[in-house]
C-alpha positions in Angstrom: 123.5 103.3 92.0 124.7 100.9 93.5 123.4 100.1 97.6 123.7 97.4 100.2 120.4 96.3 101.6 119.9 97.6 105.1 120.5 95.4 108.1 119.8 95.6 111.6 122.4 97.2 112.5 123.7 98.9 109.3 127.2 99.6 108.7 127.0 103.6 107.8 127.9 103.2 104.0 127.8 106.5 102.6 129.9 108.9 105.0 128.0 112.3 105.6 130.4 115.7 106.0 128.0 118.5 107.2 129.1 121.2 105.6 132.3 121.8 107.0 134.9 119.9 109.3 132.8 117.8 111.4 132.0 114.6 109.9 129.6 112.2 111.9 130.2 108.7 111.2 128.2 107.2 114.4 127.9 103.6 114.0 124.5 102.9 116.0 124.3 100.2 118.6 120.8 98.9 117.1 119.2 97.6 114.1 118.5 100.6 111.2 116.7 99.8 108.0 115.8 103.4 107.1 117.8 105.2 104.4 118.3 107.8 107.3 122.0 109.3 107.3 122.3 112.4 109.7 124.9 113.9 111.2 124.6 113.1 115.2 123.8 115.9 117.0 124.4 116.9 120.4 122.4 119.3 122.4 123.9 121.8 124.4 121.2 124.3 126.6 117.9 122.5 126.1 118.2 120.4 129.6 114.2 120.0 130.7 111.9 118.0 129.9 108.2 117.8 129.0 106.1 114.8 129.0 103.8 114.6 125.6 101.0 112.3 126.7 99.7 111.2 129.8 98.3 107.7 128.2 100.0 106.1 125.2 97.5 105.1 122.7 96.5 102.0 121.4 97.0 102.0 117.6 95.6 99.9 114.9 99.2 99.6 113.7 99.9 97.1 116.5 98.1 93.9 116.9 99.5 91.8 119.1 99.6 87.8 118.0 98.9 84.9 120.3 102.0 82.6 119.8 101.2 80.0 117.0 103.1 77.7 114.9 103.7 77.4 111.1 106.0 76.2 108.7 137.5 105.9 83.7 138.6 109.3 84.1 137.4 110.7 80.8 136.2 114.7 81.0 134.4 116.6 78.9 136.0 119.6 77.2 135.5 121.8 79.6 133.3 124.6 77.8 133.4 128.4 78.8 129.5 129.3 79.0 129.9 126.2 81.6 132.4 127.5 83.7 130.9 131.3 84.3 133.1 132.2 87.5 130.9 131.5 91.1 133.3 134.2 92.6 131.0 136.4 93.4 128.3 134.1 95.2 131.6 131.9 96.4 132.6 135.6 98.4 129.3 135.7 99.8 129.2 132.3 100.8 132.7 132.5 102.3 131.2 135.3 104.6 128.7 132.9 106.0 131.0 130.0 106.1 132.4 130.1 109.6 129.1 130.2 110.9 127.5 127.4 109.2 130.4 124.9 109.9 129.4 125.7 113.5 126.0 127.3 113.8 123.3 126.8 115.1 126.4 126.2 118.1 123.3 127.6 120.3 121.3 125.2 119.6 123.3 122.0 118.4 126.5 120.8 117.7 127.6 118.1 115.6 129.9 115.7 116.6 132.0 112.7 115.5 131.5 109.0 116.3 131.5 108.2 119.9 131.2 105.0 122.1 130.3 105.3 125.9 131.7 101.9 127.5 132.3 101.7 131.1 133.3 104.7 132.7 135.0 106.1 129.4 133.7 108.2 126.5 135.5 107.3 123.1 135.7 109.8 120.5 137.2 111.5 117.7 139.1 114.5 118.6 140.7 116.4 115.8 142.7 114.1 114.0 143.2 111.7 117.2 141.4 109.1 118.4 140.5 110.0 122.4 138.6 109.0 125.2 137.6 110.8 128.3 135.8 110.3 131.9 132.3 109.9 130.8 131.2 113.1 133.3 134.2 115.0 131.8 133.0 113.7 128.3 132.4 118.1 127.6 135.2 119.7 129.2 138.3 119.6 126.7 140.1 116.9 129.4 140.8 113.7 127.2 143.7 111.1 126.7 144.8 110.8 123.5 144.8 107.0 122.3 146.1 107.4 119.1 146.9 109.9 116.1 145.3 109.6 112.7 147.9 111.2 111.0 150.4 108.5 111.4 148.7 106.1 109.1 149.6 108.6 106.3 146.0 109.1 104.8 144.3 112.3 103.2 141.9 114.3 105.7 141.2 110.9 107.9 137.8 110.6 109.7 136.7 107.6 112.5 133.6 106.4 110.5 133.1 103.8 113.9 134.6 102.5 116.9 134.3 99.3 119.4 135.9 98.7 122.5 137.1 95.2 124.0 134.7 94.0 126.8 137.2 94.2 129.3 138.7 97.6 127.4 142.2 96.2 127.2 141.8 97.5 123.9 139.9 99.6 121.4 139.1 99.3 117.4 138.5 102.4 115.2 137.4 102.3 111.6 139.4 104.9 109.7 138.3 106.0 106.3 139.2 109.0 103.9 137.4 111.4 101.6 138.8 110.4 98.8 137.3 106.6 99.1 135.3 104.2 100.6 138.3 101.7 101.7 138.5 101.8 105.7 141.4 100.8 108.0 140.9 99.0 110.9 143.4 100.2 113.9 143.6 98.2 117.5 144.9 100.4 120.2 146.3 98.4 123.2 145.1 100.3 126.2 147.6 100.9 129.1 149.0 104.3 131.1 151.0 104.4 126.9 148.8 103.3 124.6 150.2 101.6 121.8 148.6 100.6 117.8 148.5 96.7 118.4 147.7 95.9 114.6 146.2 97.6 111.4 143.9 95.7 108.9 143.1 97.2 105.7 139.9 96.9 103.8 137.9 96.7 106.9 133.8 97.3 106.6 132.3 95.5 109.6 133.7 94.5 112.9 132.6 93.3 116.8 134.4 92.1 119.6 133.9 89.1 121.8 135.9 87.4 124.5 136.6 83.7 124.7 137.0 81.6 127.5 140.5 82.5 128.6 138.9 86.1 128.9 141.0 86.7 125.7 139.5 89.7 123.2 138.5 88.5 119.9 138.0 90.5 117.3 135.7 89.5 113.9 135.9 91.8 110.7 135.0 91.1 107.5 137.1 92.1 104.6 136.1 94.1 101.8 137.7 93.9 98.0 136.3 96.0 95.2 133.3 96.9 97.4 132.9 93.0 97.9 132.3 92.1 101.6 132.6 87.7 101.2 135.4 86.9 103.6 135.4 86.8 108.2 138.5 87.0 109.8 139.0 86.9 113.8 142.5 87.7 115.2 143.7 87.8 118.8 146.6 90.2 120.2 149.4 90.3 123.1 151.1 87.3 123.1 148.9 84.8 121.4 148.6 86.8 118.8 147.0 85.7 115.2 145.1 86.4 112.3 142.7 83.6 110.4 140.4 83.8 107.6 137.1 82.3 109.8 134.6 82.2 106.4 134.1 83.0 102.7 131.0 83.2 100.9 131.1 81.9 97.5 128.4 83.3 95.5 129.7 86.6 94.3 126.1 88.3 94.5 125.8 87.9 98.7 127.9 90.5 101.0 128.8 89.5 104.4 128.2 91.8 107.4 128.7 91.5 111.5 126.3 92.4 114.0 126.8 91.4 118.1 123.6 91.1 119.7 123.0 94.6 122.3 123.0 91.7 124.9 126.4 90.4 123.3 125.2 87.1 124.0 126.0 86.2 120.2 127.7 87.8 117.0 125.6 87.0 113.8 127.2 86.8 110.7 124.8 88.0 107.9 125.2 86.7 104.4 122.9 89.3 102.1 121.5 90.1 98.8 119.0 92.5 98.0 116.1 90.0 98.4 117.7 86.8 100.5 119.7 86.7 103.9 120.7 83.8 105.5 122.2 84.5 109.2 124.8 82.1 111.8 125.4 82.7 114.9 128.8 82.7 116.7 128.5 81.8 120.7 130.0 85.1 122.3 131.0 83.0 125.4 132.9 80.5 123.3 133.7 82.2 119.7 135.9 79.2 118.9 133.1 76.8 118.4 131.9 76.5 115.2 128.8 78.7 113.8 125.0 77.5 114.6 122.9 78.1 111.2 119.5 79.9 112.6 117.9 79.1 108.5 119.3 78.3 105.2 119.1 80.8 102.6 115.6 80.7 100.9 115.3 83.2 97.8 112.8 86.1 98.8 112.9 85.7 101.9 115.0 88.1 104.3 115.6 87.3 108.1 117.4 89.8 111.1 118.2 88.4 114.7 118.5 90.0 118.1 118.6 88.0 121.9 117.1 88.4 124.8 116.9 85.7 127.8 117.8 82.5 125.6 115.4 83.5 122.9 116.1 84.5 119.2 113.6 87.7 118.2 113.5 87.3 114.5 112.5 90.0 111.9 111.6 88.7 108.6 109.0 88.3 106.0 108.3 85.0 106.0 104.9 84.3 105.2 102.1 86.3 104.4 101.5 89.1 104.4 105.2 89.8 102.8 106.0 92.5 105.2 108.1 92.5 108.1 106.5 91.1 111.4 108.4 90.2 114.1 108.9 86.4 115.3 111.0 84.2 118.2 112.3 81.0 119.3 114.4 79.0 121.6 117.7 80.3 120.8 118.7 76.1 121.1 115.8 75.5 118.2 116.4 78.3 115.3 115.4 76.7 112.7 112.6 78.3 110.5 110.0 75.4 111.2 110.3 76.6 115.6 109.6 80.6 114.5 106.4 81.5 115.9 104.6 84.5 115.0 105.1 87.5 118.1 104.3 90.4 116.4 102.6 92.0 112.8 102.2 95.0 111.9 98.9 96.8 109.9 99.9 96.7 105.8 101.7 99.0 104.2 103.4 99.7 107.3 107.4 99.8 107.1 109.3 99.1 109.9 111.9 101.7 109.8 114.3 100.9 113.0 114.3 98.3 115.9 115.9 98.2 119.3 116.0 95.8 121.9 115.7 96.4 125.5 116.0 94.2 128.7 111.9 94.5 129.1 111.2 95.8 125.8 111.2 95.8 122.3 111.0 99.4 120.6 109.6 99.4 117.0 110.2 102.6 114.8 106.9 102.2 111.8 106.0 104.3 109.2 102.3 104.3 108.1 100.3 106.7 105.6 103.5 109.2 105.7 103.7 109.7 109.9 106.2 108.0 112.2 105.3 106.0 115.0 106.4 104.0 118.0 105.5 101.2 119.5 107.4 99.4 122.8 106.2 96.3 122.9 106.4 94.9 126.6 108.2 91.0 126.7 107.0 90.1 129.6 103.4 90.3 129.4 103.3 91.6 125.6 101.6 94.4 125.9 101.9 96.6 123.1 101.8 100.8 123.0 102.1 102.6 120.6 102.5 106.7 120.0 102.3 108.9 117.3 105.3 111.0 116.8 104.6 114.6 116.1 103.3 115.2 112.5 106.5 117.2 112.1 109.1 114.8 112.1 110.2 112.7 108.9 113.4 111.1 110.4 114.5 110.1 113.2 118.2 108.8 115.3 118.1 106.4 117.4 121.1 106.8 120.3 123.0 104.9 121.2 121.7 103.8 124.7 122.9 101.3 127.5 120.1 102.6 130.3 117.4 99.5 130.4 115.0 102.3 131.7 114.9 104.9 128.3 114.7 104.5 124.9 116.4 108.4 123.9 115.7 109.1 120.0 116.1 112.3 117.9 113.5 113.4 115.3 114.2 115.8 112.5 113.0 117.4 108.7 115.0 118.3 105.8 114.1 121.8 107.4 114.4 121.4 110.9 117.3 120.3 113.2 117.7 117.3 115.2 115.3 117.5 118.1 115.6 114.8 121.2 112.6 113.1 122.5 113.1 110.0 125.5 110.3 107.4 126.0 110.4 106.0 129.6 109.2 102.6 130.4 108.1 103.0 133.8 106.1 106.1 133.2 104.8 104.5 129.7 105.2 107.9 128.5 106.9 110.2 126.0 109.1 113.1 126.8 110.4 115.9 124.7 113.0 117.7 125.6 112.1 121.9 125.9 114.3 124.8 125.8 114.6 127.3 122.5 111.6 126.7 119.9 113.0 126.8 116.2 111.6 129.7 114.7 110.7 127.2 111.8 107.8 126.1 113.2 105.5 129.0 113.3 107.3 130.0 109.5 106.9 127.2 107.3 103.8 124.1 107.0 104.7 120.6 106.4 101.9 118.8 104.4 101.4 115.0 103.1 99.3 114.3 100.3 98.9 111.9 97.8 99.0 112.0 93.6 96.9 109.2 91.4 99.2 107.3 89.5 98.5 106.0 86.2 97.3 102.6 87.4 95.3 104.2 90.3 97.8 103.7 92.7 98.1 106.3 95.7 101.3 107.7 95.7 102.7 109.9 99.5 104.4 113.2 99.0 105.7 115.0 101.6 105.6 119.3 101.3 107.1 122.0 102.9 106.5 125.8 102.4 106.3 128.9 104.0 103.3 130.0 106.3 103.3 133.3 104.8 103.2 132.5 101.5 100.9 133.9 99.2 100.0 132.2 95.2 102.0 129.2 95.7 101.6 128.7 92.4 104.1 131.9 91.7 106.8 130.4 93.8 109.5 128.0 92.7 109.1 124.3 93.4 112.3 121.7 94.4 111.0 118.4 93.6 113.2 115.5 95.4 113.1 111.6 94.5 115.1 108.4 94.8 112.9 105.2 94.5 115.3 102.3 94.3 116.6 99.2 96.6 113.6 99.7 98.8 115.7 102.5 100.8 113.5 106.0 101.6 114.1 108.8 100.6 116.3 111.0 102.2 114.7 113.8 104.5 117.5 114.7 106.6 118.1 117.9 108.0 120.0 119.9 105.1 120.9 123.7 106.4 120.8 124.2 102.5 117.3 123.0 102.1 115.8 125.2 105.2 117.6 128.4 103.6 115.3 127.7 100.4 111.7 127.1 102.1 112.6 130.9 103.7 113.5 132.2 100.4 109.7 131.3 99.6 110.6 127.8 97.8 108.3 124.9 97.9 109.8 121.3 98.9 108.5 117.8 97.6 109.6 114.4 98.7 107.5 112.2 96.3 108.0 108.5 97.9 107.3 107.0 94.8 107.3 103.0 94.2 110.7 101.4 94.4 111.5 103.1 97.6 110.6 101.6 101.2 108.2 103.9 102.4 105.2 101.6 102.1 106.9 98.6 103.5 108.2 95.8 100.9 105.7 95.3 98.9 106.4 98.9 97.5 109.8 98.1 97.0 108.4 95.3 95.0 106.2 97.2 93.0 109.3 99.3 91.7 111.9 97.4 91.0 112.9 94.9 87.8 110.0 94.9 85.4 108.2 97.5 87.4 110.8 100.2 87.2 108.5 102.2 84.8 105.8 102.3 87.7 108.0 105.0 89.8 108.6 107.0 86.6 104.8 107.0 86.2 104.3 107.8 90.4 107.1 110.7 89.8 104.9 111.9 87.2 101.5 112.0 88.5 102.9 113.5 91.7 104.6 116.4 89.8 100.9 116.6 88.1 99.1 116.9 91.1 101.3 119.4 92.4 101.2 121.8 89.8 97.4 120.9 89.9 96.8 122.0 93.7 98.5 125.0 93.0 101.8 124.2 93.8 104.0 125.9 91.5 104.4 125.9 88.0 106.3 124.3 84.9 108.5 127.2 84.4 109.2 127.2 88.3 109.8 123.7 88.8 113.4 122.0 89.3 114.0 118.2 89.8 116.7 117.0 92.3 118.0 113.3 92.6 120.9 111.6 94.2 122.3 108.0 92.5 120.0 105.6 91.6 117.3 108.9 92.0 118.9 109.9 88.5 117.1 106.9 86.7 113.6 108.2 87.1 115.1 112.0 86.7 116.9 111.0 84.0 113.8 109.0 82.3 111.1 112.1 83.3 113.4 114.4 81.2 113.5 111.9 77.8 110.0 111.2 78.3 108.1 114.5 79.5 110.7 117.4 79.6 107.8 119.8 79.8 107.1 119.4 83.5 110.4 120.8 84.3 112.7 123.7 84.2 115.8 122.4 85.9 117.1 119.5 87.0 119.8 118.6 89.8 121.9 115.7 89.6 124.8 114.2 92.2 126.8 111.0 91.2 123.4 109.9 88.9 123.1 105.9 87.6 121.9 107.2 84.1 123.0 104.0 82.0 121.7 101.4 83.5 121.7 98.8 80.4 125.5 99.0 79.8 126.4 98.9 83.4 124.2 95.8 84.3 125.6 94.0 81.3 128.6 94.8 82.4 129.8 91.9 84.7 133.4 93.2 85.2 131.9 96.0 87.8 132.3 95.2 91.1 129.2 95.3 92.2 127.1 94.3 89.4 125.8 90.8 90.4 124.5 92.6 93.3 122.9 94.7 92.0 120.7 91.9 89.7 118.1 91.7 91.9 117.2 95.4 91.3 117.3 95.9 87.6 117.3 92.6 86.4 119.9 90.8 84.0 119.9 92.2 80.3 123.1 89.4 80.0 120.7 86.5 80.2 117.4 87.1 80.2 116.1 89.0 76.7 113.0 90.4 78.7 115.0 92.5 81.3 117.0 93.7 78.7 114.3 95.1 76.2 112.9 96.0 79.6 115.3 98.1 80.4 115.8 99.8 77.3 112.0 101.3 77.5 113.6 103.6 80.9 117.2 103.6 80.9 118.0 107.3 80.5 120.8 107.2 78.3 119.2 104.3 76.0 116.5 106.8 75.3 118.0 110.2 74.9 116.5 111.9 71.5 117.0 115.3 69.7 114.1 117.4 71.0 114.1 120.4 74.3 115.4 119.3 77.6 115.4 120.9 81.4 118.6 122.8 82.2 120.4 119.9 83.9 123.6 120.5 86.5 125.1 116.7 86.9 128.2 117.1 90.0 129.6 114.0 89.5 132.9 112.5 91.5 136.7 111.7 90.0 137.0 108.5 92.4 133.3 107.1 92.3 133.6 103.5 92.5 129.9 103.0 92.3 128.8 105.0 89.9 131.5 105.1 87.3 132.5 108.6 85.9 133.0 107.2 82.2 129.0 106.5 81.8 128.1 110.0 83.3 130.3 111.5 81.0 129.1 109.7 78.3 125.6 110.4 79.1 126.4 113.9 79.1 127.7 113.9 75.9 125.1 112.4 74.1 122.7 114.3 75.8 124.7 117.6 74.5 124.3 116.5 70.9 120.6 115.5 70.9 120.2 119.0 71.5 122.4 120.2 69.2 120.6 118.7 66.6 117.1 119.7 67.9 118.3 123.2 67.9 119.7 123.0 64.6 116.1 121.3 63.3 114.5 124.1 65.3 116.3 126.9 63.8 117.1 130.5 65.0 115.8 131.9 68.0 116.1 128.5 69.3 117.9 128.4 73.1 119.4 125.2 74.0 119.5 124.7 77.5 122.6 125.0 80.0 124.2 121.1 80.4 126.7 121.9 83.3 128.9 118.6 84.1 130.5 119.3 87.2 133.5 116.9 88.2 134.8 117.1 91.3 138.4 115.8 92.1 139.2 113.7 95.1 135.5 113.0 96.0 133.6 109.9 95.4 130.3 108.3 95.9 129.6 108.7 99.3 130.4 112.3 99.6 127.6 114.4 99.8 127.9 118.2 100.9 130.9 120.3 99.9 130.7 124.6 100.2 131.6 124.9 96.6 129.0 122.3 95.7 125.9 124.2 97.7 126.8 127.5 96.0 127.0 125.9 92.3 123.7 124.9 92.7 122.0 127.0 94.7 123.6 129.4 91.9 122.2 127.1 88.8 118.7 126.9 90.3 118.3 130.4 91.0 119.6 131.7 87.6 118.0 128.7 85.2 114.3 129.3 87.4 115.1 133.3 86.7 115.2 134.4 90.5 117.6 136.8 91.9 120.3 134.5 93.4 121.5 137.1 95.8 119.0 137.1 98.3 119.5 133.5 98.7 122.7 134.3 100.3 121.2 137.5 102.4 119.0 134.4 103.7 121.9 132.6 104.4 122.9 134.8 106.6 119.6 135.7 108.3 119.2 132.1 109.0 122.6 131.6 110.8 120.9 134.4 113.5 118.0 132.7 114.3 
C-alpha cells in the first residue's frame, strides 16, 4: 500500500531478488520517476553494434519553448484442503533451479549494485563489499573492502553504494531480507581498509567535500518508515556526527540527491502531491541551505545543474503535467523559472538525465516509449521512437559526456542495451543472439471504453502461433495507485506462461502514471472508483475481442493493485476465475483511520481522510474491499502475504481473509448442495516483508494455483520451464 512518491533520483525502495541469489539493488546516478524495478543486467557476448536510424525524427511530442517569463502476527488456522503438498511441482521446479538462478548466463547476467569512480569498480562480491581495476572489473581480481558478515545480519545485500570524491573512503547501504531498515557502513580506504563508522536507519545518502578537502557525508535517517531528519558527519581525526535538519510535518519524507555535476546536494522534502527542495553548496557544505521555492500544495518541483543554471522539473502551471524549466542558479525562486521545455498532453515523463551538452528525456505517449535529447546549447530538440517492443527501460549509470547507454526490456523479454550518441545524433542497438521471443509471441496495445467514455491503454502479449485466443487462459495484471506504472519488468515466470499459450494484460488503468499526472489525478481520493470501472471495461473488451474467456481468466495484483482486485471480486466476481494476490492493501478504511501506522499521514493524499472529513470516509466505504465483502460466489483467490510487512500489515490481510471465508460459507449454505465454494489459500510467508518480491517456493505455489483453479494441466508448465532455460 503504502509508496513514496518518485524523485529524481529515486532511492530503490522495494529491493528485487531475481529468483535466486543475485539481488540487484543498483542505485541509479539520475533522476527515475517510473515504477520500473529491474534487476541490472550485464551483457556478456553481444559486443557490436547497429545504428537504428540514420536521421532522428522530429516528434510532435517535443515542442521546443522560446524562454518566457511567468509567475500483528495473527494466522489463520491453517486448513488442510489449503495446504495440499507442492512436492511434486517443488521436485520439478528444483530440477530447473540451478539454471534459472543463472540462465540465460549466455545471454545476461545479473549483477549486484556497482559504482565506477575513478579508476575503480565498486561492487558486491559474495557477502563482501569489493572493488577492482575498472578493466579487470570481469576477471575474479578484486580487493576486498569489507565483509558483510561482521555486522551480524541475516542474508545481507548492498542495496547502494557512494564513494568519497577523493576515494579516501567509500559508503555502502546494507539491508536484509527480513526488513526494510538499512545500515550505513564507511570504509576508510588505505593498503588495510578499515569500517570508519556504522549508522543505522540509513535511507538516503551523498558525499561532498568542504573546503579543507574534507569528505562529508549527508544521510537522512529513517524511523518507522519516516524519513524527517539530515545528518552530516566527517571522519579521521575531526570526526563528528550532527543532526543538520528535521522536517516537522509528519506527512513530508526527506530525501538526498547530489546533482550528476556534484555542483550541489538538494535536500527534497516530499508528499505525494507537494515538494519543496534546498540546496546545499557542494564546494562549501557548511553554509547554510539556499531555498530554490517554498512548498506550495499541488505543486511538485525536481532540480538538476548545469553551468550555473537550475533545470527544474515541475508542474507548475498549466497544463498540470511535467515540463521542464531553468534559472540562474543565484535567482531560484519560483517567480525567475522560465519555461525551457513542454511536452504534448498526456505525455508522462518517465526518466531524466543530465548531460554536459544535453538533456535526455525518457516520455511515454499513447502506450510507446520515446526519447528525446534536447541539445543546451542551441536547444535543439530530437526525438526517437523506441522499438514498439519495449515497455521498460534502465537507464546506466553513465559518466562518458558523449553516450547516453540505456536498457529496454518486457515482462517477457530480457534486458536489451541500446546507446544514443550525440555526435552521430543517432541510436545504436547493440547485436549479437536474437531472443527467440520475438518471432514467438506479439505484443499489442489497445484501448477499452470506460464507463464515462474514457480511453483506457492495455498492453497484450501472446503467442504468434496461437490459434482461438478465446480458448486460451488470460493473466490480467493491474496496480493503479500513487501515480506509479505498472510494473512490466522482465519476469522469467511471466515469459514461461505466454509459451505455455497464456495471454498477458497490463491494463494501465486511472490512478497509475501512465498518462502523465493528470491520470494519477483522475484515480485517486474521490475518483478511486474510476480505476475499478477502467479495470472493468478493459477486462470487457478483452473477453470481447476474443481474448479469452470468464472461465479462463485470472486477475493478478501486487499492494495497493489489491484494492481494485479486491473491489472487482465484491462487485463483479463473474469476470473472473482466479485471482492472485502478493502483500494486498484490502482494508483501506480502517488503516487510513488508523493514525498510529507509520505511514498513514502519508498516505492522505491518496485515499483521503475518513478521520476528518465524513465525505472520504462514506467514500471509501463504496470500494474498500473488505468494507464490502458479502455472502454470494467469489474467484478462487491465493493472497501470499509477508510475516514482517511493515506496510501492509499482516492483521488486516488476515482479517480480510477471514471474513471473506465466511461470506462464502454462508452463500454456500443459502445455495445448498452441489454448491462448490471456492479455494481461499492465505499464504504467509515467514521472514519476508513488503518489499520482497520473487521467492522459488512462491512461483511454484502459484504457477500451481492458476493452472489447477483455470483447469490446465500444471505439468507442462514446468516441461516449459525447462525448454525455456535452453533457448
Amino acid at each position: 500500500m503504502q509508496q513514496k512518491s518518485k524523485l529524481f533520483l529515486q532511492a530503490l525502495k522495494y529491493s528485487i531478488p531475481h529468483l535466486g541469489k543475485c539481488i540487484q539493488k543498483q542505485h541509479l546516478n539520475h533522476y527515475n520517476f517510473a515504477d520500473h524495478y529491474y534487476s541490472r543486467i550485464k551483457l556478456k557476448i553481444n559486443q557490436q553494434t547497429k545504428c537504428l536510424q540514420n536521421k532522428p525524427k522530429i516528434s510532435e511530442l517535443a515542442r521546443n519553448i522560446p524562454s518566457r517569463s511567468f509567475s500483528c502476527k495473527e494466522f489463520l488456522p491453517t486448513k488442510q484442503e489449503n495446504e495440499k503438498s507442492l512436492s511434486e511441482n517443488m521436485d520439478a521446479f528444483e530440477k530447473v533451479r540451478p539454471k534459472l538462478e543463472t540462465q540465460p548466463q549466455e545471454e545476461y547476467e545479473i549483477i549486484n549494485a556497482e559504482v565506477k569512480h575513478g579508476g575503480f569498480v565498486y561492487y558486491q562480491e559474495g557477502c563482501c563489499l569489493v572493488r577492482s581495476k575498472d578493466e579487470e572489473a570481469d576477471n575474479d581480481n578484486y580487493e576486498v573492502l569489507f565483509n558483510l558478515e561482521e555486522l551480524k545480519l541475516d542474508q545481507p545485500f548492498i542495496d547502494s553504494i557512494r564513494v568519497a570524491p577523493d576515494e579516501k573512503y567509500v559508503a555502502a547501504k546494507i539491508r536484509t531480507e527480513d526488513s526494510e531498515a538499512s545500515t550505513c557502513i564507511v570504509v576508510k580506504l588505505s593498503d588495510q581498509p578499515l569500517l570508519e563508522a556504522s549508522f543505522p536507519n540509513v535511507s538516503s545518502f551523498e558525499w561532498v567535500k568542504d573546503e579543507e578537502e574534507e569528505d562529508v557525508l549527508f544521510y537522512t535517517f529513517q524511523r518507522n518508515l519516516r524519513c524527517h531528519d539530515v545528518y552530516r558527519a566527517t571522519f579521521g581525526d575531526n570526526k563528528r556526527n550532527e543532526r543538520f535538519y528535521t522536517e516537522k510535518d509528519p506527512s513530508y519524507f526527506v530525501f538526498l540527491y547530489l546533482t550528476k555535476d556534484s555542483r550541489f546536494l538538494t535536500i527534497n522534502i516530499m508528499n505525494k502531491t507537494t515538494s519543496e527542495v534546498w540546496l546545499i553548496d557542494g564546494l562549501s557544505p557548511w553554509d547554510p541551505p539556499v531555498l530554490i521555492q517554498k512548498r506550495i500544495h499541488g505543486v511538485l518541483y525536481y532540480v538538476e545543474h548545469r553551468d550555473d543554471e537550475l533545470y527544474i522539473l515541475t508542474n507548475v502551471g498549466e497544463p498540470t503535467e511535467f515540463k521542464l524549466m531553468r534559472t540562474a542558479a543565484d535567482t531560484p525562486a519560483i517567480m525567475n523559472w522560465d519555461l525551457f521545455f513542454t511536452m504534448k498532453r498526456n505525455t508522462k515523463v518517465v526518466d531524466m538525465d543530465m548531460f554536459k551538452d544535453h538533456c535526455v528525456l525518457f516520455l511515454k505517449h499513447s502506450n510507446l516509449l520515446y526519447v528525446n535529447v534536447i541539445g543546451l546549447a542551441d536547444d535543439s530538440v530530437r526525438s526517437l521512437k523506441l522499438p514498439p517492443w519495449a515497455c521498460g527501460f534502465i537507464m546506466d549509470t553513465n559518466s562518458d559526456p558523449k553516450n547516453c547507454p540505456f536498457q529496454l526490456c518486457s515482462p517477457i523479454r530480457p534486458p536489451k542495451y541500446y546507446t544514443y550518441k550525440f555526435a552521430e545524433g543517432k541510436l545504436f542497438e547493440e547485436t549479437g543472439h536474437e531472443d527467440p521471443i520475438t518471432k514467438t509471441s506479439r505484443v499489442l496495445r489497445l484501448e477499452a471504453k470506460s464507463k464515462d467514455g474514457k480511453l483506457v491503454p492495455m498492453t497484450i502479449f501472446h503467442k504468434t502461433d496461437s490459434e482461438d485466443l478465446q480458448k486460451k487462459p488470460l493473466l490480467v495484471h493491474v496496480y493503479g495507485a500513487y501515480g506509479m506504472d505498472l510494473k512490466m519488468n522482465f519476469r522469467p515466470e511471466r515469459r514461461v506462461l505466454v509459451d505455455d499459450g497464456w495471454i498477458l494484460a497490463y491494463c494501465h488503468v486511472r490512478g497509475g502514471g501512465e498518462l502523465g499526472l493528470q491520470w494519477h489525478a483522475d484515480g485517486r481520493l474521490t475518483k478511486k472508483l474510476h480505476g475499478l470501472a477502467d479495470l472493468e471495461a478493459c477486462i470487457k473488451t478483452l473477453h470481447g475481442q476474443g481474448f479469452s474467456q470468464p472461465s479462463l481468466t485470472a486477475l493478478t495484483a501486487f499492494s495497493a493493485g489489491g484494492v481494485l482486485v479486491g473491489a472487482l471480486c465484491n462487485f463483479n466476481p463473474d469476470l473472473l476465475r482466479a485471482v492472485t494476490l502478493e502483500a494486498p492493501f484490502l482494508d483501506v478504511l480502517n488503516t487510513m483511520m488508523d493514525t498510529t501506522l507509520p505511514l498513514t499521514l502519508e498516505e492522505l493524499e491518496e485515499w483521503g481522510n475518513p478521520s476528518s472529513d465524513e465525505k472520504h470516509k462514506n467514500y471509501i466505504k463504496r470500494y474498500c474491499p473488505y468494507q464490502n465483502i458479502k455472502p454470494q460466489h467469489y474467484p478462487a483467490i491465493h493472497i501470499t502475504a509477508y510475516e514482517n510487512d511493515e506496510r501492509v500489515p499482516l492483521k488486516g490481510i488476515v482479517n480480510y481473509t477471514e471474513k471473506l471465508k465466511e461470506a462464502i460459507a454462508e452463500h454456500a449454505k443459502n445455495t445448498g448442495e452441489g454448491y462448490q465454494s471456492p479455494n481461499i489459500i492465505l499464504d504467509i510467508q515467514p521472514g519476508g516483508n513488503h518489499v520482497i518480491e520473487d521467492s522459488h517456493k512462491k512461483i511454484t505455489a502459484q504457477i500451481k494455483f492458476l493452472y489447477e483453479e483455470l483447469g490446465l494441466d500444471n505439468t507442462s508448465v514446468f516441461e516449459n520451464l525447462k525448454k525455456y532455460l535452453k533457448f
